[in-house]
Backbone as numpy.savetxt, mean C-alpha at the origin, in Angstrom:
# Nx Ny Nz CAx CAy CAz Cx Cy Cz
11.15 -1.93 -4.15 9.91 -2.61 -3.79 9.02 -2.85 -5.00
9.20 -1.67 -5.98 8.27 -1.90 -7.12 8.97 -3.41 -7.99
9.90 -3.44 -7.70 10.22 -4.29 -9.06 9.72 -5.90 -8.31
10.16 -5.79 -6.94 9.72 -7.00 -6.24 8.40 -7.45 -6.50
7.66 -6.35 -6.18 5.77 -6.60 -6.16 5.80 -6.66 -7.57
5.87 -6.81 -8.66 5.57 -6.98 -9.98 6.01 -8.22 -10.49
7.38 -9.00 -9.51 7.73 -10.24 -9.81 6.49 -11.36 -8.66
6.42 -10.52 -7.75 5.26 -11.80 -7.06 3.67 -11.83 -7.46
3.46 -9.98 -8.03 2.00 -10.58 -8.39 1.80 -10.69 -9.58
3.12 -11.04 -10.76 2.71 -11.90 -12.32 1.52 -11.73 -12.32
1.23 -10.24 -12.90 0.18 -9.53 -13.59 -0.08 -10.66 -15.07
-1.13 -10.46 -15.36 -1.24 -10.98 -16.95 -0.95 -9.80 -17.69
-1.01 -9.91 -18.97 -0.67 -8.89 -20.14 -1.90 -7.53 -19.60
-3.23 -7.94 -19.54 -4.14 -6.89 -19.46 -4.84 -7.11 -17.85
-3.86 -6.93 -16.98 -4.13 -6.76 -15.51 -4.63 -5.65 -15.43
-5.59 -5.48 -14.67 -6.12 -4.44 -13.91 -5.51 -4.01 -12.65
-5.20 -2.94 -12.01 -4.39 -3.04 -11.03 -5.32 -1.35 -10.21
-5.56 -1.33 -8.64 -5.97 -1.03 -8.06 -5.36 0.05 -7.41
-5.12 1.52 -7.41 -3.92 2.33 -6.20 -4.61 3.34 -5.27
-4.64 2.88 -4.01 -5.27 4.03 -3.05 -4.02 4.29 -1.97
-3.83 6.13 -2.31 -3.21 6.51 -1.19 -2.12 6.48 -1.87
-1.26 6.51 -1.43 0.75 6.91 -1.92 1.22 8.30 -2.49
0.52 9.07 -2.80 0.60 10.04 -3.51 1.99 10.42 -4.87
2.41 11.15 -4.85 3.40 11.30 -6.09 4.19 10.16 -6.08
4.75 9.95 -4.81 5.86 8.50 -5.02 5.04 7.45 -4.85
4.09 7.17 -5.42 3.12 5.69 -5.37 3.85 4.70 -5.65
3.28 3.61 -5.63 4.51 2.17 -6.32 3.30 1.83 -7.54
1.75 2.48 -7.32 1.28 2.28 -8.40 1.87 3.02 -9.52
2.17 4.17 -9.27 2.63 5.84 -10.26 3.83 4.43 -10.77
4.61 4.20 -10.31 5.92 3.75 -10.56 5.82 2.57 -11.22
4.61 1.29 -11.15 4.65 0.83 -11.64 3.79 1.12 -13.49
2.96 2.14 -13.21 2.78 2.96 -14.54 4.15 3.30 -15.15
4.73 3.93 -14.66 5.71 4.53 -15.36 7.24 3.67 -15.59
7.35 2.61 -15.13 8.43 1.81 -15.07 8.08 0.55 -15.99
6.76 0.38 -15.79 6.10 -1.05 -16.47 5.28 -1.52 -17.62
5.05 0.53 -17.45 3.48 0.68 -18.81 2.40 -0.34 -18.14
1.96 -0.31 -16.55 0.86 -1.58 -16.52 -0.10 -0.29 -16.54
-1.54 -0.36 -16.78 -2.54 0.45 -16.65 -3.13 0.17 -15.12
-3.74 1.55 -14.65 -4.28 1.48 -13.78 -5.38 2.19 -12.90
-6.02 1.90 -12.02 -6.97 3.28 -11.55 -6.25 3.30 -10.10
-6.77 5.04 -9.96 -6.18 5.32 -8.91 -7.20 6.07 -7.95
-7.42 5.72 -6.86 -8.39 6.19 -5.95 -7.81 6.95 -4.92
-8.52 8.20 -5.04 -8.14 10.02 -4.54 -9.57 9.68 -3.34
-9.39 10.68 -2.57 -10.51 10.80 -1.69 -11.52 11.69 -2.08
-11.20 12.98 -2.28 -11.86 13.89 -2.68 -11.63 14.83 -3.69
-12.68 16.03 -4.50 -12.31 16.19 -5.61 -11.23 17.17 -5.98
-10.85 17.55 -4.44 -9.83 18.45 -4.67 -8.39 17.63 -4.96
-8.43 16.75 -4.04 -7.21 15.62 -4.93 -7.30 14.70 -5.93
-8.79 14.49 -6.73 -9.07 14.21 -7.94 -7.96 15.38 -8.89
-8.14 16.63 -8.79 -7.52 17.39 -9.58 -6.43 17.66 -9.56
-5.82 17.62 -7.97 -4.01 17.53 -7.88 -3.97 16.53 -9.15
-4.37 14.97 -8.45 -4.02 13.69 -9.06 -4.18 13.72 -10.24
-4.97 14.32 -11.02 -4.97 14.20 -13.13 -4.37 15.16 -13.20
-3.67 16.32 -12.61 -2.29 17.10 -13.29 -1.28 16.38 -13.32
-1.09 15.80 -11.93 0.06 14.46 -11.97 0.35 13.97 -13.01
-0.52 13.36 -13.26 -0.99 11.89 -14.37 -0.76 12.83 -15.64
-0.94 14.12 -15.97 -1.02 14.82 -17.33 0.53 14.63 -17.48
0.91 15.23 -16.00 2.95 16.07 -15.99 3.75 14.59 -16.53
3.39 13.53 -16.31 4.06 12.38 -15.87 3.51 11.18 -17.37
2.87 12.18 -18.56 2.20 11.45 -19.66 1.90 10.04 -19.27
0.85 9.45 -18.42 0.48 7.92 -18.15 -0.73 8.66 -17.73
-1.45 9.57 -18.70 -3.11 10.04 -18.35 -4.06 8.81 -19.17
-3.65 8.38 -20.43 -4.06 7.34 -20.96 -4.02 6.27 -20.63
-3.06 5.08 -19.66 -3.35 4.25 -18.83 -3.95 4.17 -17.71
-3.68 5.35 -16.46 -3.70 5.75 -15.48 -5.42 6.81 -15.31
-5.77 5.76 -14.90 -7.45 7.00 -14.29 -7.45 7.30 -13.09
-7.76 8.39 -12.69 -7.94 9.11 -11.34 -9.33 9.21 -10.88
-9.64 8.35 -9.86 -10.81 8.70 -9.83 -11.08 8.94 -8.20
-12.23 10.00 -7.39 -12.66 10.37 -6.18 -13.47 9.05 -5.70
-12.84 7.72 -4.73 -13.81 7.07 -3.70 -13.78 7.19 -2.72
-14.81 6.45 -1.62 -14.36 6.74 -0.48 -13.87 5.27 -0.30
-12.92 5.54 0.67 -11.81 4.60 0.95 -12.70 3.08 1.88
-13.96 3.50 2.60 -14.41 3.04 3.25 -15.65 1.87 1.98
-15.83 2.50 1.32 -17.09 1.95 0.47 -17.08 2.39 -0.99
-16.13 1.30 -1.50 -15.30 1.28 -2.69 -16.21 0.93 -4.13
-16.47 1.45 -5.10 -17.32 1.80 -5.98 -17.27 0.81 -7.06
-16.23 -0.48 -7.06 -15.83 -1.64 -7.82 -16.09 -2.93 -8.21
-16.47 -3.66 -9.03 -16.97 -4.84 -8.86 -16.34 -5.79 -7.78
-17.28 -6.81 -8.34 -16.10 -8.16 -7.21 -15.66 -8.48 -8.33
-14.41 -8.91 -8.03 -12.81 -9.75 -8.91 -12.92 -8.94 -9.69
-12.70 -7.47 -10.04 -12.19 -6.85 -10.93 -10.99 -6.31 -11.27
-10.18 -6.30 -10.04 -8.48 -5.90 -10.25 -7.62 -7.51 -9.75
-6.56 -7.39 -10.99 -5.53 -8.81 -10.44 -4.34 -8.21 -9.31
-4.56 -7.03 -9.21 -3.74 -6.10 -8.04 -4.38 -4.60 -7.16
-4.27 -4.84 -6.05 -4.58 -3.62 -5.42 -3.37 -3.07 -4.57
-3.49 -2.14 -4.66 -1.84 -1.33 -3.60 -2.64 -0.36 -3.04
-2.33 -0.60 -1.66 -2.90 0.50 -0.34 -2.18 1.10 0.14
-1.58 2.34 -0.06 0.03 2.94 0.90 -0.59 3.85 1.25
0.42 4.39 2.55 0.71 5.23 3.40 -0.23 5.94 3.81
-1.84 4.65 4.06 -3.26 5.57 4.51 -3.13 4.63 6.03
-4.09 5.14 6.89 -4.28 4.93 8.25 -5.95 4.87 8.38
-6.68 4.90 7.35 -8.16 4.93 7.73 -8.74 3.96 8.18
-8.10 2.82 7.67 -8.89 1.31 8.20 -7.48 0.15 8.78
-8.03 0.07 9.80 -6.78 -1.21 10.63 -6.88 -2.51 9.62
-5.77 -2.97 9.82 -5.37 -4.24 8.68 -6.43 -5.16 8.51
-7.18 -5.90 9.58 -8.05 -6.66 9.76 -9.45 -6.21 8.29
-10.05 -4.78 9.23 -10.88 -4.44 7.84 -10.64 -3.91 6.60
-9.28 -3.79 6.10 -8.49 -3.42 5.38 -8.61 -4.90 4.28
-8.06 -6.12 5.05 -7.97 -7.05 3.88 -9.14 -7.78 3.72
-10.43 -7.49 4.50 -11.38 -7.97 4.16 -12.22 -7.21 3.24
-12.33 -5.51 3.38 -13.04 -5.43 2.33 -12.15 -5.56 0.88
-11.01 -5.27 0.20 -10.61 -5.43 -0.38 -10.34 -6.66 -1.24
-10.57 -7.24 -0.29 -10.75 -9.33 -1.00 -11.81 -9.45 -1.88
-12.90 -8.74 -1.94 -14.11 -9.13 -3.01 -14.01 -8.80 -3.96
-12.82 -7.61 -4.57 -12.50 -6.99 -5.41 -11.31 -7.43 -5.93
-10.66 -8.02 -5.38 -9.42 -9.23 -6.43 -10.09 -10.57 -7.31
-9.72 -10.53 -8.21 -9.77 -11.68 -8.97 -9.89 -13.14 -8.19
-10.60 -13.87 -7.78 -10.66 -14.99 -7.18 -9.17 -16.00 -6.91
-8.67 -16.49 -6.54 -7.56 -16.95 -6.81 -6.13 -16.42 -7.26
-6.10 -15.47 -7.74 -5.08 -14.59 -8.60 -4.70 -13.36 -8.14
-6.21 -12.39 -7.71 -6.01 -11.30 -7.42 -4.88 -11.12 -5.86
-4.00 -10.00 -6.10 -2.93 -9.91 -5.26 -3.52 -8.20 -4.54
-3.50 -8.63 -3.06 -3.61 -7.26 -2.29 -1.80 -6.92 -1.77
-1.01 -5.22 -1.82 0.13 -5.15 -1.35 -0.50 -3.94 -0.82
-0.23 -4.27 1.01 -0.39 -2.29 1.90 0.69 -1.94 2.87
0.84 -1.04 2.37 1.96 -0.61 3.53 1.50 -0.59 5.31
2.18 -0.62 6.25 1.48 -0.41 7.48 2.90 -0.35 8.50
2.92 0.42 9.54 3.77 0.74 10.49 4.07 -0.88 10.82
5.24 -1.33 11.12 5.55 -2.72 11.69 6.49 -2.53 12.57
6.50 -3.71 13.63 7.67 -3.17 14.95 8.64 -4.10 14.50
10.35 -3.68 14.11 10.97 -4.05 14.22 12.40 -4.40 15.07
13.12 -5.24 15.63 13.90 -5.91 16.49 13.26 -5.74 17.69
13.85 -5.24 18.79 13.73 -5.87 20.30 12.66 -4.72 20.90
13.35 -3.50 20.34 12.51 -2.50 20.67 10.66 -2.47 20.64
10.32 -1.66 22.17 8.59 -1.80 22.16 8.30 0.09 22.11
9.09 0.29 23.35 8.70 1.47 23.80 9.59 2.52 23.69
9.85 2.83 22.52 10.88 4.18 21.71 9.51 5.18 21.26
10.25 5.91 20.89 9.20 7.44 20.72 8.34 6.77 19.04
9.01 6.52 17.93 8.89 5.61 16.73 7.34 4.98 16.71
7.73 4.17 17.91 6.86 2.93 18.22 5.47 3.24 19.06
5.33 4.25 19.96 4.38 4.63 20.59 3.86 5.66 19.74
4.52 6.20 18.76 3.64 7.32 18.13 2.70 6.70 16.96
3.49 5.92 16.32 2.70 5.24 15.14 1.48 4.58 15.96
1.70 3.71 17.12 1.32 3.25 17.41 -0.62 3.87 18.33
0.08 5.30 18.29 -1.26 6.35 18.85 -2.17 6.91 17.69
-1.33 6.61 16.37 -1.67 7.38 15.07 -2.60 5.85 14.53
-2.22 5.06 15.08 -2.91 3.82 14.03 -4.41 3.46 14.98
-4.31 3.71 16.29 -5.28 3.13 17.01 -5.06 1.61 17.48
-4.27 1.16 17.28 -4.25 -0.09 17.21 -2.82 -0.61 18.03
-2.53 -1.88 18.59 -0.97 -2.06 18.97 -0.60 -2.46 17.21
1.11 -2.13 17.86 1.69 -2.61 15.92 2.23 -3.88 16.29
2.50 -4.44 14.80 2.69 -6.18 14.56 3.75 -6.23 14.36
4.80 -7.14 14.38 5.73 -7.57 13.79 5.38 -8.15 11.77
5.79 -8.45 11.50 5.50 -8.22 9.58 5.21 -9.53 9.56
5.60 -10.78 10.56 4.92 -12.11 10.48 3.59 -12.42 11.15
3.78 -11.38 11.69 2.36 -11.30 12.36 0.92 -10.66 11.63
1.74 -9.72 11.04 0.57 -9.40 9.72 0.44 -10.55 9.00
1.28 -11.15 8.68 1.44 -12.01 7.29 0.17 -13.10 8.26
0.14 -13.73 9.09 -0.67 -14.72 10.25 -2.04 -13.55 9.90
-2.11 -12.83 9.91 -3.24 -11.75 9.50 -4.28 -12.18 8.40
-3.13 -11.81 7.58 -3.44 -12.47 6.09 -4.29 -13.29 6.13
-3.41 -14.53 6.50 -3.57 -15.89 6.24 -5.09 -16.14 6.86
-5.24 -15.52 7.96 -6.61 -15.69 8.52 -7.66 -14.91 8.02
-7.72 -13.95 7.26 -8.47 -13.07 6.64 -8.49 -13.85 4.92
-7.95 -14.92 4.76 -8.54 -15.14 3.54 -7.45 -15.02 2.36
-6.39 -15.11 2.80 -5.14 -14.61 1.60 -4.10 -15.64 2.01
-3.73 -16.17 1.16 -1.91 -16.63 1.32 -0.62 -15.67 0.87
-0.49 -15.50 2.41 0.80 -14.46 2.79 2.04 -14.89 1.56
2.12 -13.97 0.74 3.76 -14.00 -0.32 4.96 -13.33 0.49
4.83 -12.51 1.04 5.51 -11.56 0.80 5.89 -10.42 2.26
6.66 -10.20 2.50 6.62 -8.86 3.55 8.24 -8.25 3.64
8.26 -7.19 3.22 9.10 -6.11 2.84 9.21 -5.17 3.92
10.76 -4.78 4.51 10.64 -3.59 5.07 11.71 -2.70 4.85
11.49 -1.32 5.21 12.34 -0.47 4.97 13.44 -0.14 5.46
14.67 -0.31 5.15 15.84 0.05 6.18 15.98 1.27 6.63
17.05 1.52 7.24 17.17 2.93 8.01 17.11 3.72 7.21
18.10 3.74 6.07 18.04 4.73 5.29 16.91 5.20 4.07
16.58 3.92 3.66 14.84 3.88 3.22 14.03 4.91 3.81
13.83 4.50 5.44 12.92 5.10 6.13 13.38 6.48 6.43
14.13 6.96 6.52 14.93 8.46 6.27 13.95 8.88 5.23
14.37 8.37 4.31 14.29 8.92 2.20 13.05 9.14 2.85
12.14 8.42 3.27 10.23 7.79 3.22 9.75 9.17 4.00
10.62 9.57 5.15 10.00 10.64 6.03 10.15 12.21 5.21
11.58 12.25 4.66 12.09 13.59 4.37 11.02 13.40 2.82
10.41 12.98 2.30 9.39 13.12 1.04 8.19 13.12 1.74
7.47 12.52 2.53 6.13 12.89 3.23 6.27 14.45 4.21
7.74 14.71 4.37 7.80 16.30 5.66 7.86 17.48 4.40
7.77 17.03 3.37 8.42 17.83 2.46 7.51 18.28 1.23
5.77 17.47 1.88 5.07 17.80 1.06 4.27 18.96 1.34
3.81 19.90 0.11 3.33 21.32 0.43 2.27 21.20 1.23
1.86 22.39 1.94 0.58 22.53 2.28 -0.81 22.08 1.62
-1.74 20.86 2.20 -2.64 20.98 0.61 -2.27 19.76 -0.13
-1.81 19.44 0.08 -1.36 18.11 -0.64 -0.66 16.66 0.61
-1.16 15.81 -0.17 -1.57 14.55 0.90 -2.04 14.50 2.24
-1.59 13.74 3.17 -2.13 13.83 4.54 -1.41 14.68 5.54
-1.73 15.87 6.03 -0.92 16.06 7.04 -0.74 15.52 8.30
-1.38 14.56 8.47 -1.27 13.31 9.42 0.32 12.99 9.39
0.84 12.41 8.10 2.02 12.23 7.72 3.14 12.97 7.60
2.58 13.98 7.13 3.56 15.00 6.96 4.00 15.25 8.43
3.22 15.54 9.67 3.06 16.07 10.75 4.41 15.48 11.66
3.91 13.77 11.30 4.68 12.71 11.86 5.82 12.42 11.10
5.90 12.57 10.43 7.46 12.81 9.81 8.54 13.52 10.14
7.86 14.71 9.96 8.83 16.00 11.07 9.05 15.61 12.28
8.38 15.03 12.91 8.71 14.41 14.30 9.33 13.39 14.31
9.07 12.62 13.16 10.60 11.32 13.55 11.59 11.86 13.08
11.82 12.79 11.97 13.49 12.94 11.86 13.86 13.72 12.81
13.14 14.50 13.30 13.42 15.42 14.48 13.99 14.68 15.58
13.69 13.63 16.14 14.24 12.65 17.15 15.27 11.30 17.01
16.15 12.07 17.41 17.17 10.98 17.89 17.07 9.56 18.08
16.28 9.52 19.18 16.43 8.29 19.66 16.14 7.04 18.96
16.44 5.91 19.16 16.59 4.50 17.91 14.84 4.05 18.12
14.93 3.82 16.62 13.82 3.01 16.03 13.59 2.00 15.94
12.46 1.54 16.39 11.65 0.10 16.89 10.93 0.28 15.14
10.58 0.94 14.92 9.28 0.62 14.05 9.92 1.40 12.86
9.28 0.27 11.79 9.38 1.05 10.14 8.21 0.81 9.57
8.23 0.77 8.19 6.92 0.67 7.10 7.30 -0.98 6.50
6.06 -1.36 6.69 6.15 -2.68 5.65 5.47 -2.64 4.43
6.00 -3.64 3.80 5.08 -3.95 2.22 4.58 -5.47 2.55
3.28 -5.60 2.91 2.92 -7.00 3.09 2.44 -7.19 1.35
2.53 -8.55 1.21 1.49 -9.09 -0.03 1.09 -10.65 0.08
-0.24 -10.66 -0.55 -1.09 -12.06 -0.31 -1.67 -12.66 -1.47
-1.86 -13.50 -2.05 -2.81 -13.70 -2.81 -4.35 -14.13 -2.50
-5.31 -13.52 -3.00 -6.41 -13.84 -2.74 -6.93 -15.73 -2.13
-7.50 -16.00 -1.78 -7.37 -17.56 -1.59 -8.43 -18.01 -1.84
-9.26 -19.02 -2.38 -10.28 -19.29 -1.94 -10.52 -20.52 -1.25
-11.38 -20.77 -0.33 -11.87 -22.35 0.40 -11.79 -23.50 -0.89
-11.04 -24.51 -0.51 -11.21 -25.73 -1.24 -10.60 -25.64 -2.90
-9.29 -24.25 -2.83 -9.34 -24.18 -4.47 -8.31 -25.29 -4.55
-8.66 -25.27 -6.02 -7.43 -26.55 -6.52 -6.11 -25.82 -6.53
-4.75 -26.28 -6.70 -3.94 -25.88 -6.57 -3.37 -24.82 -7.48
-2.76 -23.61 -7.12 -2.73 -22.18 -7.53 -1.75 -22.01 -8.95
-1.94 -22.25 -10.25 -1.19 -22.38 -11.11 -0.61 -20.82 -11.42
0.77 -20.83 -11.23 1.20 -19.72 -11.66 1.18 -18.91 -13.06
1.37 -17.73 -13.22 1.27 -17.38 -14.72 3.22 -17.18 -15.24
3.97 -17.63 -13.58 5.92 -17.38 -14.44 5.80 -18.64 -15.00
6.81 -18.15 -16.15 7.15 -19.25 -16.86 8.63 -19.79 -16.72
9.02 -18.85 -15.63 10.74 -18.92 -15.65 11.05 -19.56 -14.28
């Protein structure tokens, strides 16, 4: 997924790039460490301010990579100051207010939002998968074109939507069931143990939506590939 999201949001040389939520396996961490892009990373509080800059020390990307405590709700950033933001594996805000506050803070035209979010996939409605995410989010879940129709109405042109296969979503649970006490959400952790724990077939996985910022009446969107 990392290498994908780095070919659609053609960062410039000195992109700013945005990471809330993902914890150790971030795709921001990964794209630090795979890409050398610099970045800030938004912790909730200061006790995971300090997990998060040991991270960043263990993993030498303390000099690109800043850690800093916001609240997720009322974000401490200019407008158009990151050409990328990445939102994973949080549940605090439903998609709707999710890509609206985040839009004032992309680069006008350029800036790229990518968030993960529970999505219902094939025929399946009502599997254990699908009603649990679905009690954990507050919300009914979308199909990944249906987010993307999300997007599009919230102000972004839909690039992109990624999902996890079976065995993906395996890897995705046994690393969130597997995190210590004290570290990330036990929201996740909680619900993890409970999907590998159950048998029965899966309606629902994790998506990677991505959009580019849009604006009313822009002229047409010149890319930065050259290839």
């Amino acid at each position: 997924m990392a290498q994908r999201l780095v070919q659609v949001a053609q960062l410039p040389a000195e992109g700013r790039v945005l990471g809330l939520g993902g914890g150790c396996s971030s795709l921001t961490l990964t794209l630090a460490l795979d890409y050398r892009i610099g970045a800030v990373v938004g912790v909730p509080d200061e006790a995971a301010l300090a997990l998060e800059s040991e991270r960043l020390r263990e993993a030498g990307i303390q000099d690109r990579v800043e850690a800093r405590a916001v609240s997720p709700t009322k974000l401490p950033f200019r407008d158009g100051e990151f050409h990328l933001a990445v939102v994973e594996a949080h549940l605090w805000l439903p998609p709707e207010q999710l890509l609206t506050q985040l839009r004032r803070h992309l680069v006008p035209s350029e800036g790229r939002l990518a968030f993960t979010w529970p999505v219902r996939v094939g025929r399946g409605s009502g599997t254990s998968s699908g009603e649990a995410w679905a009690d954990r989010t507050g919300t009914p879940l979308m199909l990944p074109r249906e987010l993307l129709a999300l997007m599009s109405r919230c102000g972004y042109e839909p690039e992109d939507a990624l999902t996890l296969d079976a065995p993906q979503l395996g890897a995705l649970y046994e690393d969130w069931a597997s995190q210590p006490e004290g570290e990330g959400d036990p929201l996740f952790r909680d619900e993890a143990a409970r999907q590998l724990a159950d048998s029965r077939p899966v309606s629902v996985t994790w998506g990677l939506l991505i959009g580019r910022r849009q604006e009313p009446n822009e002229r047409p969107y010149q890319s930065h590939d050259q290839g």
